[in-house]
N, C-alpha and C positions, 0 to 999 in steps of 0.2 A: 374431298379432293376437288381442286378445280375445274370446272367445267371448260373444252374446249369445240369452237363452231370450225369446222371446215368448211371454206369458202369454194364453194365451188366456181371452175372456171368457166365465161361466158361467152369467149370468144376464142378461134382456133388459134393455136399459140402452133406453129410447127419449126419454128429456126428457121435458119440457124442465128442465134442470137448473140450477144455479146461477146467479144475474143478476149483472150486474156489479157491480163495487167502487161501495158506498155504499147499494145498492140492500138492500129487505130479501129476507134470505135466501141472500144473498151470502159465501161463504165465504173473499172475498179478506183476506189479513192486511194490516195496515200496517206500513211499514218500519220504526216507532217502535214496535212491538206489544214488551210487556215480555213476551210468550210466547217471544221468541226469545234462547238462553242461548249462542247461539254463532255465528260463521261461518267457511263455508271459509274453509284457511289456505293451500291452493295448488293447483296445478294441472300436468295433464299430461297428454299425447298430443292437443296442438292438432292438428287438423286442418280448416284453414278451404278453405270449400266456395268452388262458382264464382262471381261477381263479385264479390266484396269487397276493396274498398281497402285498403293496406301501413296504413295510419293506423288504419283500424278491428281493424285483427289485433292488440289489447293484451288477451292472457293476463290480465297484474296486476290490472286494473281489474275484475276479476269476484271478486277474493277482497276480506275484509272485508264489514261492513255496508252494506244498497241503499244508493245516494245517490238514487236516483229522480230524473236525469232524463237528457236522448237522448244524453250524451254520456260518461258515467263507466261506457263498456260494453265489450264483448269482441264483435266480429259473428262470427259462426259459418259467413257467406256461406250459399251455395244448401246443400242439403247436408251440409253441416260438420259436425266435434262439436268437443266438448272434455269431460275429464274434469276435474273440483276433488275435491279431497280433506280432512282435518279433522284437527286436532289431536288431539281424540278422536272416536272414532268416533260415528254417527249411531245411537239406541236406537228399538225399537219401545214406545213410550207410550200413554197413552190418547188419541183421535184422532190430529190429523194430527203428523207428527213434522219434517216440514222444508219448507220453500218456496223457488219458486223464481221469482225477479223479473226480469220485462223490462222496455225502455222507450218501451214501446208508447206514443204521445202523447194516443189516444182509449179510449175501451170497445170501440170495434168495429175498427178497425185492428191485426187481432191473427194479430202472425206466432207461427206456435204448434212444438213442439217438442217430440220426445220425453222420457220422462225412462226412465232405468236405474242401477240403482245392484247395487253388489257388494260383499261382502264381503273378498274378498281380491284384488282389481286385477287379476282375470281371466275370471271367470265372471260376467259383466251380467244382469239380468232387468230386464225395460221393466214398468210400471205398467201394466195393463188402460187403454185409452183410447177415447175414442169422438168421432167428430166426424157429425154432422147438417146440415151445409151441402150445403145442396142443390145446389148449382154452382158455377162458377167465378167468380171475385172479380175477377179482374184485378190489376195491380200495386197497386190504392188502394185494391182493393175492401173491401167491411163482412163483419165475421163476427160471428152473434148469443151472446154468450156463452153461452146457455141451450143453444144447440147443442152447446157443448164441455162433454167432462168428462176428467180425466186427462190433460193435455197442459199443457205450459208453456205462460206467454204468454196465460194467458187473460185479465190481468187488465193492465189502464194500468197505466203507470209508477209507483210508490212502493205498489206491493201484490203481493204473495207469489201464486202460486197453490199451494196446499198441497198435500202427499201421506201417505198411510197408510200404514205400512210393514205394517201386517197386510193389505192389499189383494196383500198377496205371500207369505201364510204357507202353509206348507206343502210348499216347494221345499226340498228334500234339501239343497241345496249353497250354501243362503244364511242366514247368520245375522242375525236380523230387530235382534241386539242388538248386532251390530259393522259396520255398513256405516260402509266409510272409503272409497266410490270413489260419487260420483254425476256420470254421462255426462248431460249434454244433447245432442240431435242433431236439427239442422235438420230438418223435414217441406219436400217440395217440395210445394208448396201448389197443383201442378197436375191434383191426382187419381191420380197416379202410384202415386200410396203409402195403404195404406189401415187404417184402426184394427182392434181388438182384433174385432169384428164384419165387417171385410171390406167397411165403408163406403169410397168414398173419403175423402181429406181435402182440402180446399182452404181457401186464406189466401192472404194477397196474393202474387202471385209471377205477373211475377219482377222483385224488385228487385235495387240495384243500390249502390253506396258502400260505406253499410253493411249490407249485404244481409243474408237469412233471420234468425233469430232474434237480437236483440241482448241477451246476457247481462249482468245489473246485478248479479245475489250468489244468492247460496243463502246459505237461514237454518236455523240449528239449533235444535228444538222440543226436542228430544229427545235428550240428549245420555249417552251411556255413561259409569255411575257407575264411576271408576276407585278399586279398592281402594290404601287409602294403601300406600306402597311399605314394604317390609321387608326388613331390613338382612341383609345375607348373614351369617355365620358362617364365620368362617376356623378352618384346625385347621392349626396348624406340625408336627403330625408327633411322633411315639414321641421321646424321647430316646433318644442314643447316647452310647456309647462306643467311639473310636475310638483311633488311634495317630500319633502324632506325623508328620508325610509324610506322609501319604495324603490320597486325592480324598475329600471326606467329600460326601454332595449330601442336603439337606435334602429333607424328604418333605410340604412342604406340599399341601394344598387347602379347597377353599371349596365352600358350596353356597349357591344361592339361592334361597328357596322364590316367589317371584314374577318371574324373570326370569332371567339371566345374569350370571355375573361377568366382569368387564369389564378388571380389573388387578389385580394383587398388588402389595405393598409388604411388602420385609424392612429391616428394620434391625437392626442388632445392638446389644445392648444392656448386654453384659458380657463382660471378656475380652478376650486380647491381640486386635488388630485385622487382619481380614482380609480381603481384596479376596474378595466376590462373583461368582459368574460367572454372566451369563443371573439376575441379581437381581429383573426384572420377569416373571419364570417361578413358577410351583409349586415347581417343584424346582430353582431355585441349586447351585453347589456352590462349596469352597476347599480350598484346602489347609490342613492341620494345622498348625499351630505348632509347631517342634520344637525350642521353647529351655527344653522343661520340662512337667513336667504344671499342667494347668488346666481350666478350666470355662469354656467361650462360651456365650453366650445369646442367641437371637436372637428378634425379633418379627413377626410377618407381620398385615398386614392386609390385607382383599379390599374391591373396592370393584362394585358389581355398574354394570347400565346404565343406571338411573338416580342414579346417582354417591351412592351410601348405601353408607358406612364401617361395618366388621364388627367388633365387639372385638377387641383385639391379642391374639392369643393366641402364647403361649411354646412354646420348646425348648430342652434343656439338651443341648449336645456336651461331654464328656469327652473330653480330651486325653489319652493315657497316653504321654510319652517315658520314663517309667522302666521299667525291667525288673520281673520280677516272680519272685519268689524263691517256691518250692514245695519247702517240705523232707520231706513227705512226710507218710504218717499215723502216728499215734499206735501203740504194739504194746508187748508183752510181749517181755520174754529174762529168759533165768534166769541165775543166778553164773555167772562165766567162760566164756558164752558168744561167740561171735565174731561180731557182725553189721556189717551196712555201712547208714551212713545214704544220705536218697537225693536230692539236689536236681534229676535230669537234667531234671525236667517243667520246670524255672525257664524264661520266655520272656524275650525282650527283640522289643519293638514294629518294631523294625528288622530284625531277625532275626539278629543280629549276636553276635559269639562272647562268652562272658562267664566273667569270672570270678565266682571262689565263694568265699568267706570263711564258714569253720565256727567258733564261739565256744558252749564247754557256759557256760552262767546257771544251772544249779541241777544239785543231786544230789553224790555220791562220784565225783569225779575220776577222766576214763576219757579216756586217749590217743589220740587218733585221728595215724590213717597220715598223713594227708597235709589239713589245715586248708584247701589251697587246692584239692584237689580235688574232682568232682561229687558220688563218690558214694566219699568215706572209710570205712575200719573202724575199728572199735574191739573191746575185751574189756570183759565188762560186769563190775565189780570185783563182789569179794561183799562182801553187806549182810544185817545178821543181822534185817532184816525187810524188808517190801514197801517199796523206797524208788524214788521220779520223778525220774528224770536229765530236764533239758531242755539241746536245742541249738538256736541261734540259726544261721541261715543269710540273708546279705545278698551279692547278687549285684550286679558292677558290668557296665557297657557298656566298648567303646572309647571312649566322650565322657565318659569318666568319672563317668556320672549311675549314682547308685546306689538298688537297690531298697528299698523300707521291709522289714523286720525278719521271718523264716516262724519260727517253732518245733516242733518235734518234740520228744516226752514218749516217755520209753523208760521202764516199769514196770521194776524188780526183782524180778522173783517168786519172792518166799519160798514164800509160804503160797497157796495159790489160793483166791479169795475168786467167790461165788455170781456170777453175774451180775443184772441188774434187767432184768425185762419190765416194759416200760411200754407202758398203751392206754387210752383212755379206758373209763370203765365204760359209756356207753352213749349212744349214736348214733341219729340219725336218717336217714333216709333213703325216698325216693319208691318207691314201685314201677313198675317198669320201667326205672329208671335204675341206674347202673354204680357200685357198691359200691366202695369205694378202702380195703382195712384197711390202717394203718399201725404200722407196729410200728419204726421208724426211731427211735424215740425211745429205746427199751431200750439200756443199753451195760452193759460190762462192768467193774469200777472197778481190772480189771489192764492195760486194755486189749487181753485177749484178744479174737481176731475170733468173733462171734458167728455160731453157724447155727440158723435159726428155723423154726418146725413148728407151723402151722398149723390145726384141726381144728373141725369146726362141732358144736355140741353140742344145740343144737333148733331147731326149726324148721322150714318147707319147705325141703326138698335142693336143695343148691345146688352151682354146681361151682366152684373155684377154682382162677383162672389161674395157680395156682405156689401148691401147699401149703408150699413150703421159701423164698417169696421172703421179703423187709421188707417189701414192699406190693405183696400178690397184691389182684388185684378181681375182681368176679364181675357179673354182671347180676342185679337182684331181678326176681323173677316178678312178674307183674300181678296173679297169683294169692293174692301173699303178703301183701296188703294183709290190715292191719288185726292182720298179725301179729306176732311178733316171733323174731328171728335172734340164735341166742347162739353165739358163737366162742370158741376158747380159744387162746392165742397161749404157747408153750413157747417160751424161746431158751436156749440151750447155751455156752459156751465150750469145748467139748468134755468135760467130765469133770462139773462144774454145771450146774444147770439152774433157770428159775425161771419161773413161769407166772402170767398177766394172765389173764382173761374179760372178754368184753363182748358188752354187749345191745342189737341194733338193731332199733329201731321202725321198722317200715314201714308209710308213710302214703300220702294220696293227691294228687294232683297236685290244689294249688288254682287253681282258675278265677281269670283276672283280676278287677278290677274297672274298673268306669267312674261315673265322677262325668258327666253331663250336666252342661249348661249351663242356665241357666234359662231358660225360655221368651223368643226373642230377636222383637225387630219390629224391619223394615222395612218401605221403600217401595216401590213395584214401578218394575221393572227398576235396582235396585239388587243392587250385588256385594256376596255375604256370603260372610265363612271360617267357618265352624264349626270349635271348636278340641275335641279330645277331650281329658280328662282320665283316663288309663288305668294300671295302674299292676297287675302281677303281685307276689303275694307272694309266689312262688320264687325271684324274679328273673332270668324267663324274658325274653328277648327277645318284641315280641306281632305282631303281626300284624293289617293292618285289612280291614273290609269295609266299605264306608257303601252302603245303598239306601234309596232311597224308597218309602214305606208310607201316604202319604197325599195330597192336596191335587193340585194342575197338575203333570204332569208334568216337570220343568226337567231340563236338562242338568248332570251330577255331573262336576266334576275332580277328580283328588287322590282317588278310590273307593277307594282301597287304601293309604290313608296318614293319619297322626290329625289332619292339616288336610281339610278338604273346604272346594269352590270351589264357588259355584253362585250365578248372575243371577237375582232372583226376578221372576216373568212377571207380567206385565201386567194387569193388572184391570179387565174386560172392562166391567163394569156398574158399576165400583167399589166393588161389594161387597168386605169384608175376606178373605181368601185364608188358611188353614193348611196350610201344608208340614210334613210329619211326615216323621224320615227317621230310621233304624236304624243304629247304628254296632255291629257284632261286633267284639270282641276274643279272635283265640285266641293261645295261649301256642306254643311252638314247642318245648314238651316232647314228641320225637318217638313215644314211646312208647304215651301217655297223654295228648295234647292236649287242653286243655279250654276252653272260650270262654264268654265271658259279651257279652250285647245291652243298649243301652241306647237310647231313644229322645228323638230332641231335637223339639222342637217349633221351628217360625219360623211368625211371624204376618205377613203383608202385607195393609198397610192402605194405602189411600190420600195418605197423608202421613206411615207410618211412626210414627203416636200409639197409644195402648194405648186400649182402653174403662178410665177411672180415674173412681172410685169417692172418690178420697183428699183433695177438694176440696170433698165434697158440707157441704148448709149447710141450713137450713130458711126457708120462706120467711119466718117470725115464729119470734124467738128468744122469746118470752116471750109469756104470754095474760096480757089486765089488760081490763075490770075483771073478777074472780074471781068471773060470775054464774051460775056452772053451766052455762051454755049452750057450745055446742060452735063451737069456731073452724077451719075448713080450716086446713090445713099443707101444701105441699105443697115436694118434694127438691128444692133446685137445686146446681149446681154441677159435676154428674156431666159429665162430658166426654169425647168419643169420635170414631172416623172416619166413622162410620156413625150412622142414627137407632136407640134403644133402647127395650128395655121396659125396663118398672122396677116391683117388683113390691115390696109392704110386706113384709115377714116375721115383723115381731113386733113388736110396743107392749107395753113397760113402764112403769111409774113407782113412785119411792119410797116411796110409802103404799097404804095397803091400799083396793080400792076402795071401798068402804062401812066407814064407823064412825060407828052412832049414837048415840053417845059424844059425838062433836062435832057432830053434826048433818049429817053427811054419808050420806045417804040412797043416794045414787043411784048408776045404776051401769048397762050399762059405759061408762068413761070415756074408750074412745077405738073409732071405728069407719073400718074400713078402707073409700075408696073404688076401686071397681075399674071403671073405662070399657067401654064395648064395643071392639072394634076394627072398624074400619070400612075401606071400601077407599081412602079418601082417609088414612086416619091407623089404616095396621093395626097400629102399635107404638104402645101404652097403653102411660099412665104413671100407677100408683096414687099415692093422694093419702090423709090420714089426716083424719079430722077428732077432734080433741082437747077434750078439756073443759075448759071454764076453773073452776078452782077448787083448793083447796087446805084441807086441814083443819087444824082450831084454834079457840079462840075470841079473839073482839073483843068487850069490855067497855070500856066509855065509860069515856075517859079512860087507859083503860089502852091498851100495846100489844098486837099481839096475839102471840098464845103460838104461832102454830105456826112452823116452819120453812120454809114455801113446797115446791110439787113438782117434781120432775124427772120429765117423759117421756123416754123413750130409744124411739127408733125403730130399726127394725133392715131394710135393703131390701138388694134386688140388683137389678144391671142386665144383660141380654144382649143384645147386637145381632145375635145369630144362630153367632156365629164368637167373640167375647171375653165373657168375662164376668165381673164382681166385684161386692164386696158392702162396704158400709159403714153407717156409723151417726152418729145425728144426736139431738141432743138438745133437746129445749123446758121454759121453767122458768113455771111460776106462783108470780111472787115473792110473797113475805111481807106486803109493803105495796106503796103505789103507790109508793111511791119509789125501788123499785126493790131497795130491799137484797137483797143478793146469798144466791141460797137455796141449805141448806147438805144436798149430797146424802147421806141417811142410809146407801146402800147396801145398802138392804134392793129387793127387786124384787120387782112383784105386775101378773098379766098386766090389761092395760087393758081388753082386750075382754073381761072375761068377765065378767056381771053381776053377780056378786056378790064 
């Protein structure tokens, strides 16, 4: 059975509190209130209490919006509960967040009822409640709404009585942002049972039909913002290479960063055709096709639990029914030597006995013993210089499929010719990390086998895993940063010899980086992902950290990964809210690991709008008549969640304040107004006042010679939490008619007298 916590009360509740629906000061909702964005969608663990009729036990009729009135209810009897539940879960909001409607026929006829609600349909907490009815009511008795506070049922039919969900914050095991389980449970209204305070409670009882509380709906105020869903990511797995007959089993899977996947889908999409096995699995498998070599390809998609398809992604299966012909490596012999070529590594996919067909394609004709055996002799003819015998070797199966074409190069060695060390001149490499020299590229052009020799020529001392290997490695010291390591690589044919050097920089492990996001808004108790942009220039695998560094503490999901998850809280006054939060990235250079931090900002405003600046306007675009005297201006347009200051920064304009020249004397041409703040209006908003005039002359009949001014204003706004800055202009045109004045682009400060 479900466990449920009484909330004990913390402070003296005495009334009288809320009046009835209609009344002022009345907290009842109406059933029509466009506050309500949702209602239960079902219900469960009826348990109807003692007297109530077979007809009144209707579950259904409690889900959906009130109907308000006595008969479109569920009775709950003496006793009783029932739990509803929500399509999405029920959000802690600013005030109340959900109501709950009975269909009580008066104000004062009020069968009243616990309310509990839970986060995951096992651990209940009841609302703080209080009731002040001084005695008992009898089955018809009156109860004065002012007496009740936290109990269903306070209010007549087609009115909500509302609840808080922060009236419950600070319990461990309830989340205030996902309640999907709200319990109603009858009060026996005979004193029996007592509220949050250890009053009794009394309400009419004991009725009979439809007895103890009759349930019309629960409204949702408050509804949990669901982040839009996101599409899994399917991965079909490594390609292979496999062999004709055999169980091949595909290596899909999926991930889903918001949920579960729910199905896989393969289909195949190239290639002889082949029955699936366990095809709604990760891992299917089939058998090979064995009429041949070929290439299958197949497709997988993942579909998660909200039924959102993942890109198809690919796998290539290689078929091999052919065998595979290995005639051996390349070598030297000298005249009239006696060697044996060697095909026995040749495989066949089935494992099956094979013949060997030997045919020479290049060089002085040289007889071999036996063309169909694995590994024939020959005598190598003499040649009066270095001359390349090649032979071809092609092996067949019993199914008679034969392999494509191996060759072996057999030198003639006259003359012995140097060999070639090959290595790069110079390298880089991290310190602390595992040095790879390669010297595999060096050969010998008799095909003699090569033996290599190693030696370091400056540097910090270093040891190496095989001074005589092709590609001996070493580990750089931590120490050696900034230095550099020179090696010399000697290889042999035994009797020649030729030598490479090289020179490696050793550097230091670079720190990732992180691109933030730009400062992001929301609204409160809305779901936000923060996406990292992180990116190492090693190309190191990285590694995440996210913490919080600022603002309401919220709960982090995803702390260790470059999505982070987090509900932003609730805004208590409706002041705007900044969440600052820290993502580390370090690299996974185990060595030398290095990590870089970057900081995201999230702003929560009450509606999820920015303080914007990018609309602002002046109240007069233009001053006319141009009488020197000064005209207020003041910003509009700025717009925000909250009230702002707004403060002038700087007045310009295109002419110079004074030139008595044209008769412009005066000066300065624009004065900043600043308000006091007061406690009815402590965010001031300055105001400019502007001088109307413009220099030039007017001689009768003529027009006049100047170009009209442009003021430029320059302000900002802060509401405490956001703040931006913009600019606004005013023209004193040329004449009255308005012609359009033409800005010189020269700038001279307004306020300054002269």
């Amino acid at each position: 059975m479900a466990a449920c916590l009484l909330v004990s009360a913390t402070d003296l509740h005495a009334g009288p509190f809320a009046p009835a629906a209609g009344q002022a000061g009345s907290t009842a909702i109406a059933k029509g209130s466009p506050l309500f964005t949702a209602w239960a969608t079902g219900w469960q663990d009826y348990r109807p209490g003692t007297d109530v009729d077979a007809g009144w036990q209707t579950p259904p009729k409690a889900l959906g919006p009130a109907v308000g009135d006595a008969y479109d209810i569920v009775s709950l009897g003496n006793g009783g509960s029932i739990t509803l539940t929500f399509a999405q879960p029920i959000a802690d909001g600013d005030g109340s967040d959900f109501a709950v409607f009975e269909n009580s026929l008066s104000d004062t006829f009020l069968e009243l009822a616990w309310v509990e609600v839970s986060s995951n349909g096992t651990d209940f907490y009841r609302f703080p409640n209080y009731s002040y009815t001084p005695s008992k009511v009898g089955a018809f008795g009156a109860v004065d709404p002012t007496n009740i506070d936290g109990l269903a049922g306070k209010y007549r039919q087609g009115y909500g009585t509302p609840f808080d969900l922060s009236d419950l914050s600070g319990i461990p095991d309830l989340d205030l942002n996902n309640i999907g389980y709200v319990r109603i449970k009858d009060i026996l209204g005979n004193g029996t049972e007592q509220d949050s305070s250890g009053n009794p409670i009394y309400d009419p009882y004991k009725t009979t039909g439809s007895a103890g509380f009759d349930l019309d709906a629960i409204g949702v105020i408050h509804q949990k913002t669901q982040a839009a869903n996101r599409a899994p990511v399917a991965d079909a797995g490594a390609d292979q290479t496999v062999n004709g007959g055999s169980v091949v089993r595909l290596q899909g899977s999926a991930t889903d960063s918001d949920g579960v996947i729910a199905a896989y889908q393969w289909s195949q999409t190239a290639g002889s055709g082949v029955d699936l096995a366990d095809a709604a699995t990760a891992t299917p498998s089939f058998a090979a096709p064995t009429g041949g070599d070929g290439v299958l390809e197949f497709q997988l998609v993942a579909l998660d639990n909200d039924g959102a398809s993942s890109d198809a992604d690919s796998v290539r299966i290689t078929v091999r029914n052919k065998p595979l012909a290995v005639a051996g490596d390349d070598r030297s012999a000298s005249p009239q030597e006696t060697l044996a070529l060697d095909g026995s590594a040749s495989q066949d996919p089935q494992g099956q006995a094979l013949g060997y067909q030997w045919t020479q394609v290049a060089g002085p004709q040289a007889a071999l013993s036996d063309a169909h055996a694995a590994r024939p002799s020959l005598t190598v003819p003499v040649a009066a210089v270095n001359t390349q015998m090649s032979f071809q070797l092609v092996v067949t199966d019993p199914d008679g499929n034969a392999s494509d074409p191996a060759v072996v190069n057999i030198m003639i060695k006259v003359v012995n010719h140097p060999p070639v060390a090959e290595l790069p001149e110079s390298l880089g490499i991290r310190a602390g990390a595992t040095l790879v020299l390669d010297g595999t590229a060096s050969y010998d052009p008799d095909f003699d086998a090569l033996g290599y020799a190693w030696e370091q020529t400056s540097g910090p001392a270093v040891t190496l895993s095989s001074p005589t290997a092709a590609k001996p490695t070493t580990v750089v010291p931590l120490a050696a940063l900034g230095q550099t390591l020179g090696f010399r690589l000697t290889v042999s044919d035994g009797s020649l010899r030729d030598s490479r050097e090289t020179q490696v920089a050793v550097t230091a492990n670079n720190p990732p980086t992180i691109t933030p996001e730009p400062r992001r808004l929301a609204a409160p108790n809305q779901a936000v992902i923060l996406h990292a942009t992180a990116l190492d220039p090693d190309g190191d695998a990285l590694h995440y950290q996210w913490e919080q560094t600022g603002g309401p503490a919220v709960p982090l999901q995803g702390a260790d990964g470059p999505e982070l998850r987090l509900t932003t809280p609730a805004l208590a006054d409706g002041t705007a809210q900044s969440l600052t939060l820290r993502l580390t990235a370090t690299d996974d250079f185990g060595p030398d690991p290095r990590s870089a931090s970057a900081e995201f900002n999230l702003l929560v405003t009450a509606d999820g709008t920015a303080l914007d600046c990018g609309s602002a306007r002046p109240s007069r675009a233009s001053l006319w008549p141009p009488n020197q005297g000064f005209k207020p201006v003041h910003i509009l347009g700025v717009t925000g969640p909250n009230a702002y200051t707004l403060a002038i920064d700087a007045v310009s304009q295109d002419e110079p304040v004074r030139n008595p020249k044209l008769k412009d004397k005066t000066g300065p041409d624009a004065k900043i107004v600043k308000p006091r703040a007061t406690a009815k209006e402590p965010k001031t908003q300055q105001s400019v006042l502007l001088r109307a005039e413009r220099q030039g002359r007017a001689r009768k009949g003529q027009p006049f010679t100047g170009n009209g001014r442009v003021y430029t204003v320059r302000f900002s706004a802060n509401d405490g939490v956001q703040s931006c800055q913009g600019t606004i202009t005013v023209q004193v045109p040329p004449n009255k008619q308005g012609t359009a004045v033409l800005d010189t682009a020269a700038s001279y400060k307004s306020t300054q007298k002269r």
